[in-house]
C-alpha distance (Angstrom), angle and dihedral (degrees) to the residues before:
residue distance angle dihedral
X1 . . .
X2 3.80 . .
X3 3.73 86.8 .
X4 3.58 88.4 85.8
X5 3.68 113.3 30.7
X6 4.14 79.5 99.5
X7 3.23 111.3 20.5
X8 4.00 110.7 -171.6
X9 4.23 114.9 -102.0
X10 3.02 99.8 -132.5
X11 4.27 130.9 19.3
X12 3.68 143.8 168.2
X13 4.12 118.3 -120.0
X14 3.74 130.7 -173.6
X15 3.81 95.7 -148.6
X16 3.81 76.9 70.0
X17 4.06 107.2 28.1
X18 4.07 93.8 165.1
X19 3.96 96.4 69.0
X20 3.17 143.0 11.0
X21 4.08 128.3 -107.0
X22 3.93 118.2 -114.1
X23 4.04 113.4 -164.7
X24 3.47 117.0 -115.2
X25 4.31 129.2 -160.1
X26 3.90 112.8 -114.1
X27 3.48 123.4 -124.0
X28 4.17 102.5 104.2
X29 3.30 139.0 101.2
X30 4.04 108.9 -54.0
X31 3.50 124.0 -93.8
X32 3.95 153.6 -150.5
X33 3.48 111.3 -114.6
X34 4.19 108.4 -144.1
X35 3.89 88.2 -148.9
X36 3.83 101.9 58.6
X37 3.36 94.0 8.5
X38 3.67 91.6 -138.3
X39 3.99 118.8 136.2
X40 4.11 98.1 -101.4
X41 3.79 134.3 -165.1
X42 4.37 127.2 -164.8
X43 3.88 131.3 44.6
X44 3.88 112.9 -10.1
X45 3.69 145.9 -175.9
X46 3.34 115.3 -120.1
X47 4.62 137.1 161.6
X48 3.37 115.1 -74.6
X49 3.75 88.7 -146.8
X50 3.07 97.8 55.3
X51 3.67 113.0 -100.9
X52 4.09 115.3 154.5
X53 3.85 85.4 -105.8
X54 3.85 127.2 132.0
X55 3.86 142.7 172.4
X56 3.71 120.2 -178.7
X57 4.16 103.3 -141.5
X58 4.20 98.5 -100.9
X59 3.72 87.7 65.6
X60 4.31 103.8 32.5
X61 3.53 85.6 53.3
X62 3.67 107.0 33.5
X63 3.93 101.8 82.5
X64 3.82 97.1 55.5
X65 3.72 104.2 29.7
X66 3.90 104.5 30.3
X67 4.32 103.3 18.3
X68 3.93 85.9 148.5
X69 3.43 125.0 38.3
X70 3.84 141.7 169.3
X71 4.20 135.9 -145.3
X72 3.69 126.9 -154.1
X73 4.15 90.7 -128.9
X74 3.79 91.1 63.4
X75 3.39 98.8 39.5
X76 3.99 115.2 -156.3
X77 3.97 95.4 6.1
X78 3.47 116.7 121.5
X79 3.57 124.8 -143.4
X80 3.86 121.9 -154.4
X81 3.64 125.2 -147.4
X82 4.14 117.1 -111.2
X83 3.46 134.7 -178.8
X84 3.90 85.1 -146.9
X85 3.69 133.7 16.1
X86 3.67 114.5 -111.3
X87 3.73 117.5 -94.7
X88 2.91 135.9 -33.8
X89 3.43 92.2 42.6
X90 4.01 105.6 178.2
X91 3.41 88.3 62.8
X92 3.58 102.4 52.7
X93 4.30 122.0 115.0
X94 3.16 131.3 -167.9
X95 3.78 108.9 -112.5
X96 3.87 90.6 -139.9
X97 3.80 112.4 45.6
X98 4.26 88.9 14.0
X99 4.06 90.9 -127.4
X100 3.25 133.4 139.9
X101 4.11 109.2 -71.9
X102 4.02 102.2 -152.5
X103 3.82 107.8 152.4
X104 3.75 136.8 5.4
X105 3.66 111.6 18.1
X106 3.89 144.4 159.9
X107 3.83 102.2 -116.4
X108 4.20 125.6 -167.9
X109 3.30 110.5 -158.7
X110 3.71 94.6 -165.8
X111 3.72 101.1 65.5
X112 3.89 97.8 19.9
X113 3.71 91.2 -115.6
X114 3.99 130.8 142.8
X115 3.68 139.3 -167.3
X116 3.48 132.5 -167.9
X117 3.95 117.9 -126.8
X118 3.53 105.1 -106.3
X119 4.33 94.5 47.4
X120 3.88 82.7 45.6
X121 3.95 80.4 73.6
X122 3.72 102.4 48.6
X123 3.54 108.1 122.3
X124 3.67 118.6 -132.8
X125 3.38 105.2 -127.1
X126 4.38 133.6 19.5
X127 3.45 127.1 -164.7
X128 4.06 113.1 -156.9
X129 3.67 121.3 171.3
X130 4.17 100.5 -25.1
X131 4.25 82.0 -43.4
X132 3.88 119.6 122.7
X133 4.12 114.2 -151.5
X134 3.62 99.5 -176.0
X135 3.73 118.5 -173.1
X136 4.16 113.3 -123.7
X137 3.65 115.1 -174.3
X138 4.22 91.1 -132.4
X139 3.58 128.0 21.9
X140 3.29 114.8 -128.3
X141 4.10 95.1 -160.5
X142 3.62 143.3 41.7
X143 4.13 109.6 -65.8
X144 3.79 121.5 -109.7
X145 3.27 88.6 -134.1
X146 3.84 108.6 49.2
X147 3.90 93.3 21.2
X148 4.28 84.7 -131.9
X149 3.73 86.6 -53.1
X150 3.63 93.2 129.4
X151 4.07 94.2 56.4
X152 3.75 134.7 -123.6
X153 3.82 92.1 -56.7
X154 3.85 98.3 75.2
X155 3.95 86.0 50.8
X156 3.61 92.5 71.9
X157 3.64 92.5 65.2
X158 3.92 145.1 61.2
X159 4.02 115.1 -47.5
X160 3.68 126.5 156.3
X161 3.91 117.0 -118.6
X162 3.53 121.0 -149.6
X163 4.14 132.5 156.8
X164 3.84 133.7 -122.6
X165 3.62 123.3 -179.2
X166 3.79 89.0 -15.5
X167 4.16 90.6 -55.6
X168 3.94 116.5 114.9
X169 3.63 121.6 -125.3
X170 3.56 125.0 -156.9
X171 4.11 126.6 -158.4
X172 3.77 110.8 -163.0
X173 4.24 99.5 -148.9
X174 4.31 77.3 -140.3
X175 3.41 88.4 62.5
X176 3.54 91.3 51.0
X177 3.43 95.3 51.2
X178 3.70 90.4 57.0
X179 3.59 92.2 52.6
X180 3.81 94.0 55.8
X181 4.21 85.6 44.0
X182 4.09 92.7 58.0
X183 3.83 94.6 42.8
X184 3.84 80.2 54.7
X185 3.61 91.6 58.5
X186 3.31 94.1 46.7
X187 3.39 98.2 49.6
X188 3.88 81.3 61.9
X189 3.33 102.2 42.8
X190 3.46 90.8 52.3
X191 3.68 92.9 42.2
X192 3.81 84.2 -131.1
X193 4.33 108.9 144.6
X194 3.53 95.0 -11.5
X195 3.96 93.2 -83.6
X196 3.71 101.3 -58.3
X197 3.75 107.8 160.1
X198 3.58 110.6 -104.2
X199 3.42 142.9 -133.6
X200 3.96 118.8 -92.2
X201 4.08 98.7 -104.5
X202 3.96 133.2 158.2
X203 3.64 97.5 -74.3
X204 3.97 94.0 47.8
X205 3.64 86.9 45.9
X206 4.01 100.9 52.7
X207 3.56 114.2 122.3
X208 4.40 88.8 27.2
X209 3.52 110.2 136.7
X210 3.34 96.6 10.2
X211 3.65 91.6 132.1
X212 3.85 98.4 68.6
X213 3.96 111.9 97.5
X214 3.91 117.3 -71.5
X215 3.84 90.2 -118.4
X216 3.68 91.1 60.6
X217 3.57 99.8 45.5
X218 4.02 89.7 52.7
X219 3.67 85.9 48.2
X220 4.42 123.8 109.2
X221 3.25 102.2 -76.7
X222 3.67 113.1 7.8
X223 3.92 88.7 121.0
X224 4.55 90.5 56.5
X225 3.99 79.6 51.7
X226 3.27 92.4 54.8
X227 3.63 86.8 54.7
X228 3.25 107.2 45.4
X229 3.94 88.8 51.2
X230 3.78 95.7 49.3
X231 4.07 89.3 48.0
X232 4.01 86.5 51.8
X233 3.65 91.9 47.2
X234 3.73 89.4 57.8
X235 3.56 99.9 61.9
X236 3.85 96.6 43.3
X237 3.86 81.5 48.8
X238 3.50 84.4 59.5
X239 3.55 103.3 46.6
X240 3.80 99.5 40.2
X241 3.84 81.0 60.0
X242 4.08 104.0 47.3
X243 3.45 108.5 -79.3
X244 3.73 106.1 99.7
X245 4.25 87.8 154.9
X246 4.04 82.5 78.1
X247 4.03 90.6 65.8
X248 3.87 88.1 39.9
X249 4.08 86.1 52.1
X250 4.08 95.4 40.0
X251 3.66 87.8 58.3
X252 3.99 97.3 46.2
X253 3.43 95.6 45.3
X254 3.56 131.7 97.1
X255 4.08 111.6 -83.4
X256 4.16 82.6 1.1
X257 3.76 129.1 146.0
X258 3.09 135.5 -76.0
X259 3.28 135.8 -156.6
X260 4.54 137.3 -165.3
């Protein structure tokens, strides 16, 4: 993550040989990214002619300063930067999220597997408030989010585990990439902040972990869970989308994360 606590102003990129890419702050409209071409939120690169061309800063920077990289669920296996996955490429996932994979991905040719970017930086483990969200790379029961809505598929990817009461609860990142989607078209709908995708908050979250037993949801502090989950959500929201300074802020900040 230290890759992008200060990120270069201005930088050269072959996906887009003709100009160079200045650095722009977040805080617009969302965006498609023409390296992963995922829809992207945060700080981006983008021409400083003018050209409709964008990068958000996991994938501008990823080739030259991070062309091999390594995650804690796959232990030793590298994965190698490319600005394509191998073919065929229409029917290449993302071994995190399970989405379509369609331009700049982390490939390991070992075990066939690909990431996008922005997963490539989930951390494996958060620590909010006393609460442990560890990352699993399949859940093994119904998400907290979608209640099992979503169908067997999602479980064979990336969800974050944590415990309340003594009950698991699972977070498919999918799911969470839904959520940030349908605050986006809200935010349009309601022509509130132009459609930028939002941050999980309590109305997003209404109707989350509604599939854990009634008892435990009327239980002391069910409602602080419910919290803490929906403030962790955010910043994987965030990151899974192209801001990975939000993680690097959570865990600076005062009562922040922090992660091993």
């Amino acid at each position: 993550m230290k890759l992008y606590e200060d990120p270069p102003p201005v930088i050269s990129h072959p996906a887009h040989p003709a100009h160079k890419l200045t650095l722009v702050a977040g805080g617009g409209a969302p965006f498609v990214c023409d390296g992963c071409k995922d829809a992207c939120d945060g700080a981006r690169y983008t021409c400083e002619r003018g050209d409709a061309f964008h990068l958000h800063t996991c994938c501008a920077l990823a080739e030259e300063q991070a062309p091999v990289v390594h995650h804690p669920l796959f232990g030793d296996r590298a994965f190698v930067f490319l600005p394509e996955p191998p073919p065929p490429v229409d029917d290449t996932v993302c071994d995190a999220c399970g989405e379509p994979a369609r331009g700049f991905v982390y490939h390991c040719l070992e075990a066939d597997l690909d990431l996008h970017p922005c997963c490539a930086l989930l951390p494996e483990r958060i620590l909010r408030d006393g609460r442990v969200f560890e990352l699993r790379r399949e859940a093994s029961r119904p998400c907290g989010m979608c209640g099992g809505r979503n169908g067997r598929r999602r479980r064979r990817f990336w969800a974050y585990r944590s415990y309340f009461d003594g009950e698991a609860v699972d977070l498919h990142v999918a799911c969470m990439k839904d959520m940030a989607r349908l605050g986006w078209e809200a935010g349009y709908h309601d022509r509130v902040g132009g459609g930028q995708i939002v941050p999980a908050s309590a109305p997003i979250l209404d109707g989350v972990l509604q599939r854990l037993p009634r008892n435990k949801r009327r239980s002391t502090g069910f409602q602080r869970f419910c919290k803490i989950v929906g403030a962790v959500v955010s910043v994987i929201i965030s990151v899974i989308f192209g801001n990975p300074m939000a993680m690097i802020a959570a865990v600076a900040g005062p009562g922040g994360f922090l992660r091993d």
